[in-house]
PyMOL Python script that loads the backbone (N, CA, C, O; Angstrom):
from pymol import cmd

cmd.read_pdbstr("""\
ATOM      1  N   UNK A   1     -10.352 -15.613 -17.976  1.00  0.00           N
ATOM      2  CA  UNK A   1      -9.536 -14.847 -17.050  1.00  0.00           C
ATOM      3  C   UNK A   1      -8.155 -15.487 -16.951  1.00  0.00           C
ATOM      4  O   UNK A   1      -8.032 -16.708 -16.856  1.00  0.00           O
ATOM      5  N   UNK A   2      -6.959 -14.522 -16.977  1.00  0.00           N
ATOM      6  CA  UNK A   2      -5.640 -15.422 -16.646  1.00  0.00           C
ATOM      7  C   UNK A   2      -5.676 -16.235 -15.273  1.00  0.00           C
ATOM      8  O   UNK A   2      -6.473 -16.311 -14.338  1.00  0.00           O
ATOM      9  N   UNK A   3      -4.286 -16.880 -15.625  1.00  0.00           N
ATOM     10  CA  UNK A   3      -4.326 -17.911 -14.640  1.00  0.00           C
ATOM     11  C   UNK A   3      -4.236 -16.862 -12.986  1.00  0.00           C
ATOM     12  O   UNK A   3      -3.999 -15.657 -12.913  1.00  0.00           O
ATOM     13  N   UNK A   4      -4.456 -17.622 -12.084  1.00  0.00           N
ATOM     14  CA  UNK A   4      -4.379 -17.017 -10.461  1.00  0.00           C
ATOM     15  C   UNK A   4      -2.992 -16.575 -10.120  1.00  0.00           C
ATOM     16  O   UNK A   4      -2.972 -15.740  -9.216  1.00  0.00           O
ATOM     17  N   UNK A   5      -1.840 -16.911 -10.601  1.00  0.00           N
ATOM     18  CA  UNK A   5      -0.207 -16.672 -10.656  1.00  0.00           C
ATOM     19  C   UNK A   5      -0.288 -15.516 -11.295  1.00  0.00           C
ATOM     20  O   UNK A   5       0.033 -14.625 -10.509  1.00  0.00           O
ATOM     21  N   UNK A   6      -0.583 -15.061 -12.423  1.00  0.00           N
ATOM     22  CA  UNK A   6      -0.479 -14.141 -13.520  1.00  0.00           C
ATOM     23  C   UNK A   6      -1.357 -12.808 -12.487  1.00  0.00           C
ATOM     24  O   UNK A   6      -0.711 -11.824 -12.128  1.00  0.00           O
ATOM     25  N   UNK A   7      -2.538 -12.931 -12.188  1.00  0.00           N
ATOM     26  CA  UNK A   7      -3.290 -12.084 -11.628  1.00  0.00           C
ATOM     27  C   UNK A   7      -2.164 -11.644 -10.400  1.00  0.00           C
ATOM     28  O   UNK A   7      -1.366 -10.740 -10.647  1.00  0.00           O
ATOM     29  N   UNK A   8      -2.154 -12.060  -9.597  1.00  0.00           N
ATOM     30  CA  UNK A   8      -1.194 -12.379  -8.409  1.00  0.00           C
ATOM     31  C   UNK A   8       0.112 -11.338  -8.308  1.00  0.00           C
ATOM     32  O   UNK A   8       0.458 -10.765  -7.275  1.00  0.00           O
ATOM     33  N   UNK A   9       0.620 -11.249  -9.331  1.00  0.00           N
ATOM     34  CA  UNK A   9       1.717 -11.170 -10.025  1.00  0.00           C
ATOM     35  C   UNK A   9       1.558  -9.521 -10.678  1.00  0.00           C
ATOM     36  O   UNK A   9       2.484  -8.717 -10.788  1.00  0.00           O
ATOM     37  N   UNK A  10       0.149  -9.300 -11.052  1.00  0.00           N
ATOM     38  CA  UNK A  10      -0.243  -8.485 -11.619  1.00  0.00           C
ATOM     39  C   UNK A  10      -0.793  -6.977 -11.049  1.00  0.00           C
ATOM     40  O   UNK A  10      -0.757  -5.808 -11.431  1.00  0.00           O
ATOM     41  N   UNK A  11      -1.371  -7.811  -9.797  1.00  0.00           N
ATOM     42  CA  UNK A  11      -1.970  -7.044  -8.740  1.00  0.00           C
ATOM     43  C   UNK A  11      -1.720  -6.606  -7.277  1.00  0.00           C
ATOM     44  O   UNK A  11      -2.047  -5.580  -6.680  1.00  0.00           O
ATOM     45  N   UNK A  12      -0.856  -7.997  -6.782  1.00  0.00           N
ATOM     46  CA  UNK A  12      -0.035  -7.839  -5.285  1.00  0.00           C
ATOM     47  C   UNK A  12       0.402  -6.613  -5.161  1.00  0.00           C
ATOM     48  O   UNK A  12      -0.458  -5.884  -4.667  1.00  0.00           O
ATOM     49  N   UNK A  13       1.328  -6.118  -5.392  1.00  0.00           N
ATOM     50  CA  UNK A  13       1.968  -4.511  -4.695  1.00  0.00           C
ATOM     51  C   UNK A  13       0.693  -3.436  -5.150  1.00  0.00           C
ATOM     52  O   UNK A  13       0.422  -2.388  -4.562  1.00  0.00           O
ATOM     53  N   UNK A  14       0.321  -3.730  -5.792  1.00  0.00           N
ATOM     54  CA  UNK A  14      -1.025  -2.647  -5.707  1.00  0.00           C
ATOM     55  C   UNK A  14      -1.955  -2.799  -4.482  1.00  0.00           C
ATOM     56  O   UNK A  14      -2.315  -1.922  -3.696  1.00  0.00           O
ATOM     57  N   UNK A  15      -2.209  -3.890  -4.498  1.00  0.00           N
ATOM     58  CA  UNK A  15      -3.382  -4.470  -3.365  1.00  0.00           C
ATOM     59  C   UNK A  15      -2.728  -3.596  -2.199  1.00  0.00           C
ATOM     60  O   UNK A  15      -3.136  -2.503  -1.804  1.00  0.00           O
ATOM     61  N   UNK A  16      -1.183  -4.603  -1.548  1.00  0.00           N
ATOM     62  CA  UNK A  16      -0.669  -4.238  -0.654  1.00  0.00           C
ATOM     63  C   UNK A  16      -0.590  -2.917  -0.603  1.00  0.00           C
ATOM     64  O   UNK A  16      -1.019  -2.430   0.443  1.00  0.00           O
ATOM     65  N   UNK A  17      -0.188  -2.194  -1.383  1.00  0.00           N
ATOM     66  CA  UNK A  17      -0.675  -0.673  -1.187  1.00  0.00           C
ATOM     67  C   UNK A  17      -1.751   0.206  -0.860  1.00  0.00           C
ATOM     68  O   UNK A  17      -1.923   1.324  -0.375  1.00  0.00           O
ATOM     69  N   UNK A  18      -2.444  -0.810  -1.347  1.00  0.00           N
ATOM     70  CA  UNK A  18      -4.011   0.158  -1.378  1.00  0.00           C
ATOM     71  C   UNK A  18      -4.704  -0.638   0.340  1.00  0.00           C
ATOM     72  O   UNK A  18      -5.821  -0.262   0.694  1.00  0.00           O
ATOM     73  N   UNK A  19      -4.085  -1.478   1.066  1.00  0.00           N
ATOM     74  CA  UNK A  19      -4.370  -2.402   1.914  1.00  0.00           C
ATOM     75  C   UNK A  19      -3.626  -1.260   3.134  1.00  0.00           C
ATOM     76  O   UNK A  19      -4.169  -0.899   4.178  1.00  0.00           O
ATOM     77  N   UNK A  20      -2.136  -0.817   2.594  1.00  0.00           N
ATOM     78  CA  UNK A  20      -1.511  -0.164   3.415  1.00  0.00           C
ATOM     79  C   UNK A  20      -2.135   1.148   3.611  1.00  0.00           C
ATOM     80  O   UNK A  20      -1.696   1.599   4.669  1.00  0.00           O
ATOM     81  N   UNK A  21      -2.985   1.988   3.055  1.00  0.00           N
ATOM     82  CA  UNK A  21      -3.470   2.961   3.139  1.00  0.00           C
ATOM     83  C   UNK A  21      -4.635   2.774   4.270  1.00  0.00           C
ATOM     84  O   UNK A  21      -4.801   3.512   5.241  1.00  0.00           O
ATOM     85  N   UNK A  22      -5.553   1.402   3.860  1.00  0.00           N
ATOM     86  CA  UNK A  22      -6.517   1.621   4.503  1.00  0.00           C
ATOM     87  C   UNK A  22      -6.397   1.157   5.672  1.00  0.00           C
ATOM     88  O   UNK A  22      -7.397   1.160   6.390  1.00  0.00           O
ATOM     89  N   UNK A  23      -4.819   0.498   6.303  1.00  0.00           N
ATOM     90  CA  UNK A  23      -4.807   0.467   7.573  1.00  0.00           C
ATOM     91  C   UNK A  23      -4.207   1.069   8.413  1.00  0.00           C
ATOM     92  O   UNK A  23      -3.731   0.687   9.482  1.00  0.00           O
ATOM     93  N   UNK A  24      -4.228   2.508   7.698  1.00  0.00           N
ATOM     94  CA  UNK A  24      -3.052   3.513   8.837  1.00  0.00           C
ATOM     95  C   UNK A  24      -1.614   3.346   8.740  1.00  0.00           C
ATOM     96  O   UNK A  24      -0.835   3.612   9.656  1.00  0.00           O
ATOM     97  N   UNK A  25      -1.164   2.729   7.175  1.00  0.00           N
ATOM     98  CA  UNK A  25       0.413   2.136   6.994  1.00  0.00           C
ATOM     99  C   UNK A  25       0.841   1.239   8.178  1.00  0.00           C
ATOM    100  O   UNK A  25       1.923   1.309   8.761  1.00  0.00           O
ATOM    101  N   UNK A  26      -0.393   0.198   8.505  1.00  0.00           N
ATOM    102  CA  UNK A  26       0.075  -0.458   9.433  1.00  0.00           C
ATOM    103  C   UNK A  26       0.722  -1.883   8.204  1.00  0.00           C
ATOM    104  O   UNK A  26      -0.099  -2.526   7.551  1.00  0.00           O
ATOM    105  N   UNK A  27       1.898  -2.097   8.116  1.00  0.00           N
ATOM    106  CA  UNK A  27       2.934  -2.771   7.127  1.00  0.00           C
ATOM    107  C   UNK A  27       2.040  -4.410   7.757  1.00  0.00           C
ATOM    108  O   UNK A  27       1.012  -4.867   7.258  1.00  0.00           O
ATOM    109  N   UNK A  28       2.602  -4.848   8.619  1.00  0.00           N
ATOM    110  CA  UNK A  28       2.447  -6.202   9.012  1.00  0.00           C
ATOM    111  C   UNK A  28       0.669  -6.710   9.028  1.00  0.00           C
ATOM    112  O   UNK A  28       0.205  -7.842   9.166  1.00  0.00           O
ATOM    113  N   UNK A  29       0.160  -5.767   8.889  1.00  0.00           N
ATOM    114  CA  UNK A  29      -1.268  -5.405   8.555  1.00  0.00           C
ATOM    115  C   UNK A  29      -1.429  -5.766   7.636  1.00  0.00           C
ATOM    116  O   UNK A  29      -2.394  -6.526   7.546  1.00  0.00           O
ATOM    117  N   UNK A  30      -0.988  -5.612   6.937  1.00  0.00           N
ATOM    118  CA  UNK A  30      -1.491  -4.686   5.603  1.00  0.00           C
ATOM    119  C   UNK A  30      -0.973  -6.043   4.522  1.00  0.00           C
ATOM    120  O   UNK A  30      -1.520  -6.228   3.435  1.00  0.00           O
ATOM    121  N   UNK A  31       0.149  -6.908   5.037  1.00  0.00           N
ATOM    122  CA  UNK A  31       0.447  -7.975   4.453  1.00  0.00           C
ATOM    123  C   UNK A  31      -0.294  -9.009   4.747  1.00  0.00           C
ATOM    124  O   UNK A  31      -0.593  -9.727   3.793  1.00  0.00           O
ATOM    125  N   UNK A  32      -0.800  -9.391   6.099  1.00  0.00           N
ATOM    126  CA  UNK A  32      -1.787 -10.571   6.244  1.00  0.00           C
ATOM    127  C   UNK A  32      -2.901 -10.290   5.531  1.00  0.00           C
ATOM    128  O   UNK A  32      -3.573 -11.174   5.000  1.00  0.00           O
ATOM    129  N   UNK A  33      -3.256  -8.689   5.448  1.00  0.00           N
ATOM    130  CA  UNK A  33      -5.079  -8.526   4.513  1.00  0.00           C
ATOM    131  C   UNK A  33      -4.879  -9.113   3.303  1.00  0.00           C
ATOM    132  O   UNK A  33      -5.604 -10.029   2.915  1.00  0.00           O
ATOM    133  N   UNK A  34      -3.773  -8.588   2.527  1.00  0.00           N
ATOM    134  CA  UNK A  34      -3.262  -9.123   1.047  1.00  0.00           C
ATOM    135  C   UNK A  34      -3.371 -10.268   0.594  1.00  0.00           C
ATOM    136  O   UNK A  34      -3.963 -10.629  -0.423  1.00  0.00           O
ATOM    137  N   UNK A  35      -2.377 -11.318   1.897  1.00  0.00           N
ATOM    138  CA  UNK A  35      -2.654 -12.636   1.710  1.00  0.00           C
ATOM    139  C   UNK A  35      -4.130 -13.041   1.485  1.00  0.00           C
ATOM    140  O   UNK A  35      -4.545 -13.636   0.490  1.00  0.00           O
ATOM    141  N   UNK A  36      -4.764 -12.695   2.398  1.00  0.00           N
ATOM    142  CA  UNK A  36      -6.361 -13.296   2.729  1.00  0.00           C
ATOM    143  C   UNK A  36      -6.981 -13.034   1.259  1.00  0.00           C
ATOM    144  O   UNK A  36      -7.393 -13.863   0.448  1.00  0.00           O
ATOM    145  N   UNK A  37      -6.908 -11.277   1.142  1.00  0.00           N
ATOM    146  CA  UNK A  37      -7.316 -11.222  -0.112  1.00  0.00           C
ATOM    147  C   UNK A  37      -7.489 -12.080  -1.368  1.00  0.00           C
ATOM    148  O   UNK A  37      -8.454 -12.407  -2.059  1.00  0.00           O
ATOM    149  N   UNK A  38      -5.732 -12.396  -1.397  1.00  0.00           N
ATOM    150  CA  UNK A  38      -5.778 -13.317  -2.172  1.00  0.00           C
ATOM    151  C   UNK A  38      -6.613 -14.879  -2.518  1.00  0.00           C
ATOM    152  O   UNK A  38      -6.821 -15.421  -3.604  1.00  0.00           O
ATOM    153  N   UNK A  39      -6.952 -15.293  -1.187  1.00  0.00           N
ATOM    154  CA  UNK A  39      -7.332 -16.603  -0.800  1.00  0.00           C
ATOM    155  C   UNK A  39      -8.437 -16.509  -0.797  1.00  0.00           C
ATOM    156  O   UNK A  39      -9.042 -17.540  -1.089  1.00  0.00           O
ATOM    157  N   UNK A  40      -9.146 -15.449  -0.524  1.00  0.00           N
ATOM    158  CA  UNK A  40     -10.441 -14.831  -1.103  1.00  0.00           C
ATOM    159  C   UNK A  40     -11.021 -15.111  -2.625  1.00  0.00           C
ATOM    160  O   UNK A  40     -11.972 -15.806  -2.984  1.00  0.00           O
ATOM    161  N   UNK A  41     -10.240 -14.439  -3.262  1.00  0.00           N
ATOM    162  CA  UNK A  41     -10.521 -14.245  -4.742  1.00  0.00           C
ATOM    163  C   UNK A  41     -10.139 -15.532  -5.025  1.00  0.00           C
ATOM    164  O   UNK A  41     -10.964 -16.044  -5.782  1.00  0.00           O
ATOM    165  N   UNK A  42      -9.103 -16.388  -4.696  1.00  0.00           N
ATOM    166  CA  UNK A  42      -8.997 -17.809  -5.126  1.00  0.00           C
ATOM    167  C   UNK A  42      -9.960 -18.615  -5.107  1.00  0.00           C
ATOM    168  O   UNK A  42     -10.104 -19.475  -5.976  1.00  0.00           O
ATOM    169  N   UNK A  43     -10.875 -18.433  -3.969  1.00  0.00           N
ATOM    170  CA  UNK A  43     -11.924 -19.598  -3.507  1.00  0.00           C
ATOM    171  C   UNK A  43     -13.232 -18.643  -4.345  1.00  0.00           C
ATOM    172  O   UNK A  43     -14.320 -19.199  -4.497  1.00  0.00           O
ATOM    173  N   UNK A  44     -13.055 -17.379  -4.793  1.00  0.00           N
ATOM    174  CA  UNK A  44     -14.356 -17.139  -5.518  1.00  0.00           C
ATOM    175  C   UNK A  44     -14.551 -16.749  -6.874  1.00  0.00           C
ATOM    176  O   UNK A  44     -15.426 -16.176  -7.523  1.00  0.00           O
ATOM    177  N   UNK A  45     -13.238 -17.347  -7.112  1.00  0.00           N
ATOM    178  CA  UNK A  45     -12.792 -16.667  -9.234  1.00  0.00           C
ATOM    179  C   UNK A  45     -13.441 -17.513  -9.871  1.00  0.00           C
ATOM    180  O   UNK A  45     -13.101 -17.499 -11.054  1.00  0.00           O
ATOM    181  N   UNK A  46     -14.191 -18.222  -9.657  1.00  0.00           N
ATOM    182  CA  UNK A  46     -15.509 -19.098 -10.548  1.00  0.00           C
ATOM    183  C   UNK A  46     -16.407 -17.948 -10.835  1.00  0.00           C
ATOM    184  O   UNK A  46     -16.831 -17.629 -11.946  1.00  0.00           O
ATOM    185  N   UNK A  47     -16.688 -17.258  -9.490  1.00  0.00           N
ATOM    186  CA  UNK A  47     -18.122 -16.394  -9.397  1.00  0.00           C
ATOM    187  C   UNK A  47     -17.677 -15.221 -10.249  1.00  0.00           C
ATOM    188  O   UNK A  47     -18.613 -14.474 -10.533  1.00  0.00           O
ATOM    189  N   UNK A  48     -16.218 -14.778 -10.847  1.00  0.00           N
ATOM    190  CA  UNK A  48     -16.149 -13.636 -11.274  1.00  0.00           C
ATOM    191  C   UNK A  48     -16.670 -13.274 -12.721  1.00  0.00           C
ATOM    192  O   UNK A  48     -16.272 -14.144 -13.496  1.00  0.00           O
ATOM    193  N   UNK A  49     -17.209 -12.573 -13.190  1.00  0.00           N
ATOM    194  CA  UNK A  49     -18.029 -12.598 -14.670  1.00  0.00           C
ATOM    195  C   UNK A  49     -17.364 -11.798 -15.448  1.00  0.00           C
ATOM    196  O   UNK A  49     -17.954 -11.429 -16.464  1.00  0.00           O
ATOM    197  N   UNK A  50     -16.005 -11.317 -15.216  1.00  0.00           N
ATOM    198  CA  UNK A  50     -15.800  -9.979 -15.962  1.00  0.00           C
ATOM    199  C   UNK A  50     -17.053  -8.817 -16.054  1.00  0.00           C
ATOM    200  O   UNK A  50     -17.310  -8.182 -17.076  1.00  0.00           O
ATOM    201  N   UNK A  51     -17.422  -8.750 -15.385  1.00  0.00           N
ATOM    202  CA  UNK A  51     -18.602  -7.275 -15.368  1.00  0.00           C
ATOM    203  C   UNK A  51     -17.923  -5.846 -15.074  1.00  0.00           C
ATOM    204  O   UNK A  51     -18.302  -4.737 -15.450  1.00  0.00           O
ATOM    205  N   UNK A  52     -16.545  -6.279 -14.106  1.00  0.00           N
ATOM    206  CA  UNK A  52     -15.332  -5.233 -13.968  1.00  0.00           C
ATOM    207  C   UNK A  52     -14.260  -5.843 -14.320  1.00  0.00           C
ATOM    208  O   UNK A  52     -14.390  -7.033 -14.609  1.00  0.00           O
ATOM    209  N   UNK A  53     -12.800  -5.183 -14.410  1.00  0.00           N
ATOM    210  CA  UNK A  53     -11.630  -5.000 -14.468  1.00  0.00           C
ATOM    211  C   UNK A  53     -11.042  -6.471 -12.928  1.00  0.00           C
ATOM    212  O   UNK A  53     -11.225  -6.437 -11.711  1.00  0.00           O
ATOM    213  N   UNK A  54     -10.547  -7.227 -13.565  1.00  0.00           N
ATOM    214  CA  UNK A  54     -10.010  -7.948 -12.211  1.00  0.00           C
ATOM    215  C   UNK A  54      -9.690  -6.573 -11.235  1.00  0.00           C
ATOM    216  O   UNK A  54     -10.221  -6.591 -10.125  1.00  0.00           O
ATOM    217  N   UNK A  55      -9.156  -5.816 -11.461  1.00  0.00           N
ATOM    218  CA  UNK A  55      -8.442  -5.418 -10.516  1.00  0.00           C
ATOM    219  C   UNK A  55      -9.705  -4.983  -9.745  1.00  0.00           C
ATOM    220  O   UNK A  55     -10.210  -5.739  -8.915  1.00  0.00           O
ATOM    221  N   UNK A  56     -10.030  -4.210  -9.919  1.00  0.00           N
ATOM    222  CA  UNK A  56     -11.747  -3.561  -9.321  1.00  0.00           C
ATOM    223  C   UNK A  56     -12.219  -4.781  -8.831  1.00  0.00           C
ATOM    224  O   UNK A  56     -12.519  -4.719  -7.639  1.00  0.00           O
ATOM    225  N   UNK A  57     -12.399  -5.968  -9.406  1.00  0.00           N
ATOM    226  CA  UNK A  57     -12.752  -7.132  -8.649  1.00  0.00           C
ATOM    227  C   UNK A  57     -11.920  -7.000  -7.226  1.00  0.00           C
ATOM    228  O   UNK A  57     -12.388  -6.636  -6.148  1.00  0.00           O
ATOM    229  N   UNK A  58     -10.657  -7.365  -7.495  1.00  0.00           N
ATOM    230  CA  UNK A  58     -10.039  -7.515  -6.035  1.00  0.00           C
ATOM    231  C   UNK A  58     -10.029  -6.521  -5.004  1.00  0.00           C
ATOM    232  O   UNK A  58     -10.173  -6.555  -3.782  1.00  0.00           O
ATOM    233  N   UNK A  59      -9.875  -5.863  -5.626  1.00  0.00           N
ATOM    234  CA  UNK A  59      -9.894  -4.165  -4.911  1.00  0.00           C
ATOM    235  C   UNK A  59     -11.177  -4.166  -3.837  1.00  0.00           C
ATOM    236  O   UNK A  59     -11.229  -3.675  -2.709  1.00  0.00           O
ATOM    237  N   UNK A  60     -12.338  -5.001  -4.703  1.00  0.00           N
ATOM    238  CA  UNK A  60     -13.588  -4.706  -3.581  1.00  0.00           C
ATOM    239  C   UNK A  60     -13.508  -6.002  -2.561  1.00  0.00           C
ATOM    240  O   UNK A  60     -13.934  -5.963  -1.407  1.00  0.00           O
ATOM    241  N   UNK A  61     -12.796  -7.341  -3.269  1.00  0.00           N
ATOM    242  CA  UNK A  61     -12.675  -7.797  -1.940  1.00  0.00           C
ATOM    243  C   UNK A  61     -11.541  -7.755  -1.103  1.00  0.00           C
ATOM    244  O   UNK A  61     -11.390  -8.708  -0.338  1.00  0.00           O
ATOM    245  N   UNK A  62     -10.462  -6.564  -1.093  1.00  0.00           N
ATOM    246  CA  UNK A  62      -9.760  -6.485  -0.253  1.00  0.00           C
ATOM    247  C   UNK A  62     -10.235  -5.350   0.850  1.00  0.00           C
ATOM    248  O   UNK A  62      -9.839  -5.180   2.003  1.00  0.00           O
ATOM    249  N   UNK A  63     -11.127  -4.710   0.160  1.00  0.00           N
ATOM    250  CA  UNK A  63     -11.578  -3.650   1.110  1.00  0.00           C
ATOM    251  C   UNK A  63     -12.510  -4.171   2.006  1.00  0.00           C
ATOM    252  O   UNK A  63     -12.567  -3.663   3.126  1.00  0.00           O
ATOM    253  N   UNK A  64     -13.410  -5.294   1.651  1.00  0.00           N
ATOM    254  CA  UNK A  64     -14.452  -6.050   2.156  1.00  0.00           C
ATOM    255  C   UNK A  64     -13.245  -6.972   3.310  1.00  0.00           C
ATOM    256  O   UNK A  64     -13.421  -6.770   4.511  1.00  0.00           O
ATOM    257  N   UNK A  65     -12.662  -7.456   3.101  1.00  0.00           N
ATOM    258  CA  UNK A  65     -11.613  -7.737   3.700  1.00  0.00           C
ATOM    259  C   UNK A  65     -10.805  -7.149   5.269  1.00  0.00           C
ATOM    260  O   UNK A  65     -10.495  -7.484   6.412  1.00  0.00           O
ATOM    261  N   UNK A  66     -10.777  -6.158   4.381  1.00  0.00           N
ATOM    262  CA  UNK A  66      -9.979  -4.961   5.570  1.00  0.00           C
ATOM    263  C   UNK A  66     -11.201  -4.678   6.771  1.00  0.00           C
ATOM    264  O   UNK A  66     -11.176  -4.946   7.972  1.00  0.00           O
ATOM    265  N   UNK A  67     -12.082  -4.143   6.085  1.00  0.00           N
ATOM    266  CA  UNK A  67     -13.071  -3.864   6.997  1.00  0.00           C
ATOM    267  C   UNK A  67     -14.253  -5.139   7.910  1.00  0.00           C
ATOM    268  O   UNK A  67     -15.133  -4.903   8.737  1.00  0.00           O
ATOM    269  N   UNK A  68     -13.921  -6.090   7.491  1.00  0.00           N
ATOM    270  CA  UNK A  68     -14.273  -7.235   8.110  1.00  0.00           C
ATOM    271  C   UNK A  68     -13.757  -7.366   9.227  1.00  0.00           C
ATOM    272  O   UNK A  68     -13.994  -8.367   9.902  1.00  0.00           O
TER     273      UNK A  68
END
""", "prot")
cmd.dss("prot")
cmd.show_as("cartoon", "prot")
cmd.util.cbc("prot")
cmd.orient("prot")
C-alpha cells in the first residue's frame, strides 16, 4: 500500500466531502471527522488487506466515524 502522505493526499477532499454530506454540510464538522478519520486508518493500515480499493477502505471508516 502507498505511503500514509500519498493516501492522504489522494483521498482528503473526497473524504471531506463525502463527511460534508453526511453531516448536513456542517463544514467545521465535517473537518474534525476527516481528521479522526485519518488517525483512524493510521492506527489500523496494518489490518488493511487490500480486499477493497483504499478508498472504500476509508470511506467505511469515515462513515463508522461520523456515525459514532
Amino acid at each position: 500500500m502507498k505511503d500514509f502522505e500519498t493516501i492522504y493526499e489522494a483521498y482528503g477532499k473526497d473524504i471531506y466531502c463525502f463527511l460534508l454530506k453526511l453531516t448536513n454540510y456542517q463544514s467545521d464538522l465535517a473537518e474534525e471527522l476527516t481528521q479522526e478519520t485519518f488517525y483512524q486508518a493510521y492506527l489500523s493500515i496494518a489490518r488493511f488487506k487490500n480486499e477493497s480499493s483504499p478508498y472504500t477502505w476509508i470511506c467505511s471508516i469515515a462513515k463508522n466515524v461520523c456515525f459514532k
